[in-house]
N, C-alpha and C positions, 0 to 999 in steps of 0.2 A: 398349345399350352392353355387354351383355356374350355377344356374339357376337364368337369372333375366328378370321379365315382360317389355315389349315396356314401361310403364309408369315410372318403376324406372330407366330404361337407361338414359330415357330422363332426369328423376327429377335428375339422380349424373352427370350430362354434363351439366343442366343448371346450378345448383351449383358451377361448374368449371367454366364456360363461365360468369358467376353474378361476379364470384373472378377475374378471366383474366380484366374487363369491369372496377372493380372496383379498381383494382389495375393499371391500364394503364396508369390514369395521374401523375402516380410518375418516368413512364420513358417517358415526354414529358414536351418541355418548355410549359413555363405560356403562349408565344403568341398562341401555336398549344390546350395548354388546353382550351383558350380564344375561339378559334376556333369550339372548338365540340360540336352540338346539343345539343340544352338544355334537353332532356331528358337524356343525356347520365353521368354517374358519373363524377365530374369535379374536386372533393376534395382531394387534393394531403395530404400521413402523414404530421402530425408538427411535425417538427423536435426541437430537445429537445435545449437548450441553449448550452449543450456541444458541439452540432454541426452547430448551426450555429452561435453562441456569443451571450451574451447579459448578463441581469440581471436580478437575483432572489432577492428578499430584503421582509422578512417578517419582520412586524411592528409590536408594542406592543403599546396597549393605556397606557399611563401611571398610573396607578393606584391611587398614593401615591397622584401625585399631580392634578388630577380630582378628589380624596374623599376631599383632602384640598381647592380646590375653592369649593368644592360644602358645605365645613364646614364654608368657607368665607361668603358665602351666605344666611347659613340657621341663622346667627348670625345676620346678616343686615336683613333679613328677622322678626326674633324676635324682634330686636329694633325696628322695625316701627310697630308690632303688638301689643307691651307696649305701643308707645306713639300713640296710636292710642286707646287707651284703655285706657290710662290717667292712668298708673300705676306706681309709684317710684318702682325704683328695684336699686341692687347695685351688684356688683362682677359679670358684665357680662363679660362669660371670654368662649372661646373652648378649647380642648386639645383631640387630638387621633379622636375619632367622637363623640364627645361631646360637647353640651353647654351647660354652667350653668349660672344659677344670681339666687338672692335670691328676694326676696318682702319685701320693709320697712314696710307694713300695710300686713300684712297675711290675713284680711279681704277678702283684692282683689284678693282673691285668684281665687274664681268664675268666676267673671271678665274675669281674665287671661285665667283660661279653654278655654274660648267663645272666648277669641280674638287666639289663639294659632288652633283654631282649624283648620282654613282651611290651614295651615301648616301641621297639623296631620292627618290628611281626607286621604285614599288612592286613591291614584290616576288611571285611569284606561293604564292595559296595552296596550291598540289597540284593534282595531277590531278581527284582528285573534289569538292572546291570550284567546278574552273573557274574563278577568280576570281586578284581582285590587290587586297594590301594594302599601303596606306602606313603603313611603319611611320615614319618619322620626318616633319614639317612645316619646311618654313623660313619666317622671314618677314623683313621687314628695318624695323623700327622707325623708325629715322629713317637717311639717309645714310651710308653706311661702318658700318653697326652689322647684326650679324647673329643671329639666336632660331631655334635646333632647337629643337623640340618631341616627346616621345613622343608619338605617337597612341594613342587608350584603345584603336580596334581592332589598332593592332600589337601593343599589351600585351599585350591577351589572344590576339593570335597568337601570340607568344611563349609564353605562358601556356597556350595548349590545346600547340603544340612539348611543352613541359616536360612536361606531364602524360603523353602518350605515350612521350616516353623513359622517365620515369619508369616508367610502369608495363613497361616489359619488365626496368626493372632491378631493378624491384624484385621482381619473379615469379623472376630469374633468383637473389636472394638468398634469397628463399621457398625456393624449392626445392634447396636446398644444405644448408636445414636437414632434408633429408627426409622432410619431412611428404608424408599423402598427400592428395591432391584439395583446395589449396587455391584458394580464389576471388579473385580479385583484378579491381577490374571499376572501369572510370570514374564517378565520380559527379558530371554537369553540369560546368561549365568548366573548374576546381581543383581536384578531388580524385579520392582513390585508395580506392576500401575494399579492406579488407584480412582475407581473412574465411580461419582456418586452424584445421579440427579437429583435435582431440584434439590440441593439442600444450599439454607438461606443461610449459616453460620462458616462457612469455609475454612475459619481462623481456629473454631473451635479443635476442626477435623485436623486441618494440622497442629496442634498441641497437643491431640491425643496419640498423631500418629509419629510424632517425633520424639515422644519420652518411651525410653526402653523399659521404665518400669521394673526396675529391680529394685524389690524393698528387702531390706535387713534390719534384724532388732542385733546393737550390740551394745554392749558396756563402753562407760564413759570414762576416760580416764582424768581423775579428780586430784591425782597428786602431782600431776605438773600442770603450768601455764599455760592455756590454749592463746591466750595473749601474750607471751610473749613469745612462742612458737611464729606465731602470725607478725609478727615486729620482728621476726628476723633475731629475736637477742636470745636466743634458744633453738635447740633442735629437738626434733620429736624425736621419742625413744625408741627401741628397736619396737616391732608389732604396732604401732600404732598410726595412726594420719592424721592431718587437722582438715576440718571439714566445716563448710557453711551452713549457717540455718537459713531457711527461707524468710527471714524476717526484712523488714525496709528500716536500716538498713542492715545488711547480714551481718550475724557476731561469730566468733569463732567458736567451735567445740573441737576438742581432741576424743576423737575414741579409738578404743580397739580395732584391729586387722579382722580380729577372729571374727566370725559371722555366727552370733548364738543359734537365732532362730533367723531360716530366709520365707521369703515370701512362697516358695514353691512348697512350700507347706498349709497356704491359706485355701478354704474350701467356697469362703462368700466377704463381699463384701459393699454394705449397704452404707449411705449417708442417715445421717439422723443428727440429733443434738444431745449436746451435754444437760446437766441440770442446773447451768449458766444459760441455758438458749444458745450455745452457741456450736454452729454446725461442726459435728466429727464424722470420723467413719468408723460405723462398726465394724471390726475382724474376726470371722470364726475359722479354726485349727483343724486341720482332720486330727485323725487319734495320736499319730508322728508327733505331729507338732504342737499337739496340748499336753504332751506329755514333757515337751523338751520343755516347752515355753514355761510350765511348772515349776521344774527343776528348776531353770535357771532364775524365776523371781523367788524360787522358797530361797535360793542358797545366797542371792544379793538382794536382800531387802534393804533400805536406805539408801542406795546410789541409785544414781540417775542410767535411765537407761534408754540410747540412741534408737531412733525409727528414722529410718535413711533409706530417700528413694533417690537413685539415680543418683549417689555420690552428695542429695542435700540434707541436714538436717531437718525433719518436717518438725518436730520435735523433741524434748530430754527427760521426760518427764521420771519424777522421783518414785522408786519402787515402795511403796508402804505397806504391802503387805504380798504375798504371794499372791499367786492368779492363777488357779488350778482350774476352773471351769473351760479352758479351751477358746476364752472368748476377752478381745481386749476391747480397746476404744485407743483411736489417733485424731488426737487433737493437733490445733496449729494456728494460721494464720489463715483459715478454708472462709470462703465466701460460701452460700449453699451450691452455687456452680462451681466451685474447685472440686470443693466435698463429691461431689456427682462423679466429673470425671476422673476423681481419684476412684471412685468406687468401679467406675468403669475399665480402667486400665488396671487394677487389680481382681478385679473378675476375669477380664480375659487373658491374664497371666504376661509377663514378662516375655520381651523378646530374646532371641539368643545374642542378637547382635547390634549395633548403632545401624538405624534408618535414616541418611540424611535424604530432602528433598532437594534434588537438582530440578526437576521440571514442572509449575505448576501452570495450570490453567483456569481460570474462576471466569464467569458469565451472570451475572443475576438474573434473578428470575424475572425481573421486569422488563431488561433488554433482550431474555429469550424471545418474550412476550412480542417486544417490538421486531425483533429478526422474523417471528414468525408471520407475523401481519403484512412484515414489508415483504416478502417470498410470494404469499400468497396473493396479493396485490399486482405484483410483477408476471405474477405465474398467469393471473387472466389478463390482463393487459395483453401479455407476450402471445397467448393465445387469441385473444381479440384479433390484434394486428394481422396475425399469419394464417389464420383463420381467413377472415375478410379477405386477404392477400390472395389466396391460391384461389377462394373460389370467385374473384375478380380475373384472376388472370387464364383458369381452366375451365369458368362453368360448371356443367352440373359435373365434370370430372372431379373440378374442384370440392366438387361437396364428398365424392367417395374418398378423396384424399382427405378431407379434416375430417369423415367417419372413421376412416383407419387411424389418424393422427391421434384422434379422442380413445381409441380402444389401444392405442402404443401407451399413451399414460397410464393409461388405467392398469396395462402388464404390468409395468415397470413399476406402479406403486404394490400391484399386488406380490410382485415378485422379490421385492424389499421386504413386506410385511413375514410371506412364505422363509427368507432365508433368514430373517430376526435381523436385517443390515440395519446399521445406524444409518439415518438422515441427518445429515449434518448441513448448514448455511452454504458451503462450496456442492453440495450434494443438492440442492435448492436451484444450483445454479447448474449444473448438470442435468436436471431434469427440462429446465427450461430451454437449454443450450438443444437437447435431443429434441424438442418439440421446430425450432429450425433446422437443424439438421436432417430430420426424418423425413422434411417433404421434398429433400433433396432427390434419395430414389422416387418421390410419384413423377417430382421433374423428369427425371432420365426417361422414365417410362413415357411419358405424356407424349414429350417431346419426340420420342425414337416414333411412337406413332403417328403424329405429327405429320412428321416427316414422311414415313411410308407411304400415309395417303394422300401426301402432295407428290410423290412418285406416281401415282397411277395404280396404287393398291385398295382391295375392296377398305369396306370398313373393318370387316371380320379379319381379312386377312392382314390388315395396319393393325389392329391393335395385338393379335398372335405376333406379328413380325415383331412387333415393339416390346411386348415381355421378355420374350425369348433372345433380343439382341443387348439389352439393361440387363439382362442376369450377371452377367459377368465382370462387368462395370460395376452393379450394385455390391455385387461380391470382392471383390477389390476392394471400393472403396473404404467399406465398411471394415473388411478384415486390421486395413491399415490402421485406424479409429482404433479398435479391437485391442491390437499388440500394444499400442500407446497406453490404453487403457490397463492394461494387466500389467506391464511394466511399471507404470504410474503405483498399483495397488501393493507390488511386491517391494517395490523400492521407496515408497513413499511412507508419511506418516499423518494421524491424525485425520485432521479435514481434506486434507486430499488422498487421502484412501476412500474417506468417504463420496468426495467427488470422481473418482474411478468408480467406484461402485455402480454411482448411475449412468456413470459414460457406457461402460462396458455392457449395464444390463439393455440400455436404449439402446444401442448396435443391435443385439439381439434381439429384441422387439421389433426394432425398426426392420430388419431382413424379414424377421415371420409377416409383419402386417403389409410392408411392399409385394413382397414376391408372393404370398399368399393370401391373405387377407383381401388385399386389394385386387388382386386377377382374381379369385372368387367374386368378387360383388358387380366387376367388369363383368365378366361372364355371364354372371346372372341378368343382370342389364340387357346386353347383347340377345343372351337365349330370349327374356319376354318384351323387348319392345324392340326388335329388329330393325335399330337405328340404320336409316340410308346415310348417316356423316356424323363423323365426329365432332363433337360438340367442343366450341370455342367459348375463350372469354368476352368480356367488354372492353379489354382493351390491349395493345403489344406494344411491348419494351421497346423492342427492335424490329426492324420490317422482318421478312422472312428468309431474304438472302442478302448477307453482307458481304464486301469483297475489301475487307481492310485492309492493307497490305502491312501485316505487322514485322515481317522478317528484314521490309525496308529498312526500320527505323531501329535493326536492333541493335547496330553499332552504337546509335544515341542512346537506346537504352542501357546498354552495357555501359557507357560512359557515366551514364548518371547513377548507375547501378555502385559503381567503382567509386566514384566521389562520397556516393551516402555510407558508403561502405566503412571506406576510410576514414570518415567523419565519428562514424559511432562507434570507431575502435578505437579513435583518438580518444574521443570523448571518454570513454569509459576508461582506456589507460590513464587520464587525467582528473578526472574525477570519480570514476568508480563509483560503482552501483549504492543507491542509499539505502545498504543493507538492513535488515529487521530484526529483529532480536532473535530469530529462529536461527539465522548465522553468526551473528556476534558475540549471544547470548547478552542479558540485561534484563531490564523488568520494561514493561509496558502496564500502564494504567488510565482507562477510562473512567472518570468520575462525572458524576451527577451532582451541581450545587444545589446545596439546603435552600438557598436563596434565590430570587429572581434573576440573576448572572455573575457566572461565576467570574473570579477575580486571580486573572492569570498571574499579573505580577506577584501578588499578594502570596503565592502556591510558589512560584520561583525564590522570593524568600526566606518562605518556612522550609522551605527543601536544603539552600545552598549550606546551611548549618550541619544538614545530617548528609548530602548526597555525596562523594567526592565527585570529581569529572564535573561533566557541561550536565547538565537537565533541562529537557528539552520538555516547554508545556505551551498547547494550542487549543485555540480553540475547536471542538470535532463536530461538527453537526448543527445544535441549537446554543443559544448564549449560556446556557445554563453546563453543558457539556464541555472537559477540555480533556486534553491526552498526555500522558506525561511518560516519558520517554526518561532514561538514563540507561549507563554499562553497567558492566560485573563489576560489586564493589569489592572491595579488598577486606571490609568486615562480615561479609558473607563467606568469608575461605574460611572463620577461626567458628564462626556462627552461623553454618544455613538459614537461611529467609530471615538474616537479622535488619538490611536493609528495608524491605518488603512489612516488618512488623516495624520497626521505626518512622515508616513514610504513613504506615494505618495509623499510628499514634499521634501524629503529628496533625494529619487531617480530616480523621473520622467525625470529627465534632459537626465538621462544615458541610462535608462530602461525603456523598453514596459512592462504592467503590461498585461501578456497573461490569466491569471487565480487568481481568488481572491475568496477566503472562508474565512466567518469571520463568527465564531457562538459561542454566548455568554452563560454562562455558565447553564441559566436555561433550553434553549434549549438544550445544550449536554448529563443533566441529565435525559431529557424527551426521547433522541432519544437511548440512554442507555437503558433506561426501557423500549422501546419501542423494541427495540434490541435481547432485552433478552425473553420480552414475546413470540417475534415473534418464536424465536429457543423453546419455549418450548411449545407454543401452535401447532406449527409444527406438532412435535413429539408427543405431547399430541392425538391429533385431527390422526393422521396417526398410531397412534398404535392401537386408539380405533377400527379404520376401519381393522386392521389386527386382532383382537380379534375376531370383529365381524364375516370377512370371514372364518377365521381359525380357529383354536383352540388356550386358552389361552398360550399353552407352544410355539407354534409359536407367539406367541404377546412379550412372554418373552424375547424368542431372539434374536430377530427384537431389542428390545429397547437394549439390551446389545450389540446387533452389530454396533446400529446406534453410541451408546453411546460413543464405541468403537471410532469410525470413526472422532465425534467430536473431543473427546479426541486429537487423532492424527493431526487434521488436527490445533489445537489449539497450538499443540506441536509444531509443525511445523513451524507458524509463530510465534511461540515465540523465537524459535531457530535462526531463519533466521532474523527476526526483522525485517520484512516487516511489513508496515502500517498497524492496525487494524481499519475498518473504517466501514460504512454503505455497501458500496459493499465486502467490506469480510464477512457481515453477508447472506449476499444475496448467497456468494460463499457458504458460508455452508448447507446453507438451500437447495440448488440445490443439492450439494453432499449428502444430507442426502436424498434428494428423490431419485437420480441416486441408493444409495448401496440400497435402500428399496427397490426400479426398479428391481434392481439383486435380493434379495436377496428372493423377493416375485415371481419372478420367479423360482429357485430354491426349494422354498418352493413348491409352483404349482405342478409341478413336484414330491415331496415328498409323497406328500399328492394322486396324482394320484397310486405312487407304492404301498400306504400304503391299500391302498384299490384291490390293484391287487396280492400284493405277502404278504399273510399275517401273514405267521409263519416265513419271514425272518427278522432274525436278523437285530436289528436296524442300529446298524453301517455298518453293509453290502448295509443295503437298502439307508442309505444317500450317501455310497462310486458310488454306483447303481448310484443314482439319478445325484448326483454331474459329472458324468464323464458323464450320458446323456446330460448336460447340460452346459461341458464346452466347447464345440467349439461354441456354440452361446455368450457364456460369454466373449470368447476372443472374436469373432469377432468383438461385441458390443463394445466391450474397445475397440480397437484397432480403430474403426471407432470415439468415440468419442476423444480419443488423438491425434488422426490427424486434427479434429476440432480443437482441444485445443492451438495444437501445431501451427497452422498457426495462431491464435488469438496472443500468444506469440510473436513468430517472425515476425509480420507484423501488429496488431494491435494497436500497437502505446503506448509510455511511460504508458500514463496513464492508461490506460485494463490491463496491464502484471501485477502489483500487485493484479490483481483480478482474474486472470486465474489461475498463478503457484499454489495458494493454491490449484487449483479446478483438477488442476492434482495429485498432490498430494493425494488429497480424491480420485481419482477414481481407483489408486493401491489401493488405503487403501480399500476402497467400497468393490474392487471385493476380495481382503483377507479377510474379515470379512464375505463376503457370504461364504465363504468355508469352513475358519475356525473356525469361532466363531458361527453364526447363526446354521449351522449344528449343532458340538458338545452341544452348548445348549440342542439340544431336548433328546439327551441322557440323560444328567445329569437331565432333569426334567421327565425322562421315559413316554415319550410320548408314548410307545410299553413296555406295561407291561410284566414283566418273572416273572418265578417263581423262586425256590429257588437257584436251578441247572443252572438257567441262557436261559431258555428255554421259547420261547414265550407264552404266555397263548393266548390261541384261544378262539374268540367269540364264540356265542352260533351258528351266522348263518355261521359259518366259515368252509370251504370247507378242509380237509387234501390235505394237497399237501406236496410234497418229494421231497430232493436232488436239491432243489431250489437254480442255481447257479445264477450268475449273467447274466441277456440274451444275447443274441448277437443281439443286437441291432444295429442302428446309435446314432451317437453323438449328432444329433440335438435333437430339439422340436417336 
């Protein structure tokens, strides 16, 4: 294996040089990027909102009240196909998605069919559908009596309609606030995400994207009482409604139903002022609508006439004289920032549908600022550590292995930049996590040579023997990472998709720079300085043959296995996991005091007024930082983000709002289930592959070790009451590939003795196996906690409830490879005996005697 042709030198350097190229402009400003050859890569990672601020806000069309206008409709629809068909009917009436009326002449029944029908006709869904939907059912109950019905597939043809308009209106209101590159992208039937960096107003962006923006000019009704319509001592007349102004505080107006003139006839609309100074909006008409808007002030001159956006009065203003030029002016209560984003949401047109926010996510720019400093911080630390580490414990190996480790990052960021992946603060922590990880294959390799030429192998021929017996190991271990990782990305959301991202692309870096990378620079080594020995460190973990007897002690470990077991299933039956608002749904808020320390109680009071439930506020970080926790409120169901804009109200004066998650309760229960699939399809999808390679009794206790390990790592934070969130599902699933990583190496290993020493006793040949295998076990641990531990200590507030668990699983991983995954194979007699307790030997099975344990090395 380590011969390689002129053509594959070149192909694994251009590969390296295509990453170096592409990964370049992430350590260069935007004028020097500006600056380099257009053929050269220019596309720097996106950085995720953790790091550089901004907002996330997914949208929900409204359902309830787009199936009721469109019930509105189909009923005005019906009347004018009755009287257009010259038919008495009576009890025309909707309810739920239905409309009913009966016929005085059952006769006309016929009639009715024929005028009803281009109502009932399906309608076509688009060209790339190819299809046709019935949106509406008829039926006829009994004689002279008649039942529309919405269809669920019309609804939601309507409903995917709406979401398309929607999104271009809502991109086209985005972009007026001039942000740059934001994302706005469909999410399955009903929804919109709404994904916009670096912008420092968040509040504004939801004002703009929560008003549907439907303006109409109608006539005001002047001959009855809008007050006492509103006092209840009156009812409004048929055609008309009472309607609020946006005044402090609002008065009543009654106006007309009818809609003179609608906003779907306006072609611009600008902010400016009156010749009071006080900010309006100019409105100009296409031809349509200067022509209506004409008509209708020549013919009502002196009454007041209504400009109504969204069901408010903006204002009434009295007609004095006709307005033929096509061009009004709306006055109100406009600050020059109302004025704007009215101009704004009337520019980019009216939605078809109600946008509520169920999910948001804000970051500021300042604690992007600090997430990104503390990454980068941890990211050299982490490589400091592990750096120093390997070429302390490998020599000048160790230098080829932090050569290849330094060109694994440098893929992995060019390969993020190459696919436009978002970098996200969990994805910060993937990168770093790969940088321990990755020198786990140079261990196996090191090691397996190692070993070789303390058997009595040349050098040439130990370190070929050592590639070539690690291929398979590496590929295992890696593959199992792999599926974790892809499962993680299909079933997961947000920051841990983006922490899949870099799991999954480091797997593949780390396979190219182990198995090739790194045997090229060996080889090369080898070919021109014709080492007589392989090169060691300054110092060992562990001598070079250990003879622990760990299968003695597994009944005690199973005991205590069984006890912790039972402890953290208690526990957690009894206290249950301190869920986060990604399951519970709620709001979470990180603030910044104006002042030199912030004043917890003081925030607990002004809260209990507006919060219902407990509210929970701590201090997070530094004295000036606290965190403020509460549930889903009950005036959020009648008001989206009414909670959320009451709590900015109440504290903006004092406090910077640095981090805001608000997710409402139907997405908590989807990211739950979404949660849980992800942990089971994991392990589902990762055991079948351990069946496959191995035999079923290794598939067995693989699942009862992984099983293990969740247990524990679930006990853990149930104990401690650290957050359980979206990134602690991402921690598990990591740590369930890390113990699979060990423990399918371990196995590797097994399964090589079992085929070499084959009338040894089982438990001898796991004690065998295990002691071959534990100086690469510690080293690998020991190389990922120094990762871990810099992430901890230097990664910043918010990563440390995502790491501690992820140390925790990786003592627990490598105890479960020792003592659980072994002993399993016993107890499923993987190495059948007979009665006497004596191997049974194959048919093609060779005798062999007095088979001790060898004197081997420790490594791979």
């Amino acid at each position: 294996m380590l011969h390689f042709s002129r053509w594959k030198t070149i192909l694994i350097w251009f590969v390296v040089a295509l990453g170096v190229l592409t990964a370049l402009p992430n350590a260069l400003t935007q004028r020097q990027i500006d600056s380099l050859p257009s053929f050269m890569p220019s596309q720097p990672m996106t950085l995720g909102l953790d790091l550089q601020g901004g907002s996330y806000i997914l949208l929900q069309v409204d359902r309830d009240s787009m199936t009721a206008d469109r019930l509105q409709g189909l009923r005005d629809e019906v009347r004018v196909a009755l009287r257009n068909a010259g038919a008495a009917y009576t009890g025309l009436a909707d309810s739920g998605t239905t409309v009913d009326f009966r016929l005085r002449d059952p006769a006309q029944a016929a009639a009715v069919r024929q005028a009803l029908r281009p109502i009932t006709d399906p309608v076509s869904s688009g060209l790339l559908a190819g299809g046709s939907v019935t949106e509406v059912a008829v039926a006829e109950p009994q004689s002279g009596t008649f039942r529309l019905s919405l269809t669920e597939e019309g609804i939601n043809y309507r409903l995917s309609n709406a979401v398309a308009q929607s999104i271009e209106v809502v991109r086209r209101r985005v972009d007026e606030l001039g942000t740059t590159e934001p994302i706005i992208q469909r999410q399955g039937l009903d929804r919109i995400m709404v994904q916009v960096p670096g912008l420092d107003d968040p509040a504004r962006l939801k004002n703009l994207l929560n008003q549907t923006a439907q303006l109409t000019f109608r006539l005001v009704d002047v001959e009855n009482s809008a007050e006492a319509v509103a006092a209840g001592t009156a009812r409004a007349p048929a055609g008309t409604e009472l309607l609020y102004t946006t005044d402090n505080p609002p008065f009543p107006i009654l106006v007309q139903r009818q809609v003179m003139v609608s906003g779907e006839n306006l072609t611009d609309a600008q902010p400016g002022f009156s010749q009071q100074n006080q900010p309006v909006v100019n409105i100009r008409f296409d031809s349509r609508g200067a022509q209506r808007f004409g008509a209708v002030t020549q013919q009502n001159v002196n009454r007041p006439f209504a400009i109504v956006l969204d069901n408010q009065v903006l204002s009434a203003p009295n007609i004095n004289e006709p307005i033929l030029g096509g061009q009004a002016q709306i006055s109100g209560n406009f600050t020059v920032q109302s004025a704007n984003d009215l101009s704004v949401l009337l520019r980019a047109g009216a939605l078809p549908a109600t946008l509520d926010i169920i999910e948001e996510r804000t970051v500021g720019p300042g604690l992007g600022a600090d997430s990104i400093a503390a990454g980068q911080n941890a990211g050299i630390i982490a490589a400091i550590l592990v750096i120093g580490f390997m070429l302390a414990a490998y020599g000048f190996l160790g230098v080829i292995a932090n050569i290849a480790l330094f060109f694994n990052v440098v893929l992995i960021v060019g390969l993020l930049s190459f696919l436009g992946a978002t970098l996200t603060l969990p994805g910060i922590a993937g990168i770093v996590l790969t940088m321990g990880m990755a020198v786990d294959s140079n261990v196996l390799i090191y090691e397996r040579i190692l070993e070789e030429r303390k058997a009595g192998r040349s050098v040439v021929q130990s370190i070929d023997a050592g590639f070539h017996k690690a291929f398979s190991t590496i590929m295992d271990a890696n593959i199992t990472s792999l599926i974790a990782a892809l499962v993680l990305f299909f079933l997961g959301t947000g920051p841990v998709r983006g922490f899949a991202v870099t799991l999954a692309l480091g797997v593949i870096t780390t396979v190219f720079t182990a198995l090739t990378l790194t045997r090229w620079m060996v080889s090369y080594w080898v070919k021109k300085r014709r080492p007589k020995e392989v090169p060691t460190g300054w110092f060992t973990i562990l001598p070079n043959l250990t003879r622990i007897p760990f299968m003695a002690a597994r009944k005690v470990a199973f005991a205590v296995t069984i006890i912790l077991s039972l402890v953290s299933i208690g526990a957690f039956a009894g206290w249950g996991l301190n869920l986060g608002v990604d399951f519970t749904g709620g709001t979470v808020i990180e603030a910044r005091a104006n002042a030199e320390e912030a004043d917890v109680g003081q925030i607990r009071s002004d809260l209990a007024a507006i919060i219902e439930g407990d509210v929970q506020v701590q201090e997070f970080g530094g004295a000036r930082d606290v965190l403020i926790r509460f549930g889903v409120q009950p005036m959020d169901a009648e008001t989206p983000q009414a909670s959320i804009n009451a709590v900015r109200a109440a504290l903006s004066a004092d406090y910077e709002f640095q981090r805001v998650e608000v997710v409402g309760p139907t997405v908590s229960g989807e990211l739950a289930l979404a949660a849980t699939l992800g942990v089971i399809g994991a392990m589902f999808a990762i055991m079948v592959y351990i069946w496959l390679r191995f035999e079923w009794q290794f598939a067995i206790g693989a699942i009862v070790s992984t099983a293990h390990d969740v247990i524990m790592m679930i006990g853990f934070l149930v104990i401690t009451r650290l957050e359980f969130n979206l990134t602690s599902i991402a921690a598990i699933l990591t740590i369930v590939g890390y113990s699979l990583n060990d423990t399918i190496v371990v196995y590797d290993r097994m399964r090589e003795n079992l085929r070499k020493y084959k009338k040894m006793p089982l438990s001898e040949l796991i004690d065998l196996s295990l002691n071959e295998t534990l100086r690469r076990t510690i080293l690998t641990g020991v190389t990922m906690m120094l990762a871990l531990i810099a992430l901890v200590f230097f990664g910043g507030e918010v990563i440390r409830g995502f790491i501690l668990p992820m140390i925790v699983g990786v003592l627990v991983g490598v105890y479960s490879s020792v003592f659980i995954a072994g002993p399993m194979l016993i107890y499923f007699q993987l190495r059948k005996v007979n009665a006497k307790g004596e191997v049974i030997e194959e048919a093609d099975e060779k005798p062999s005697a007095n088979i001790a344990m060898p004197r081997t090395g420790a490594g791979r």
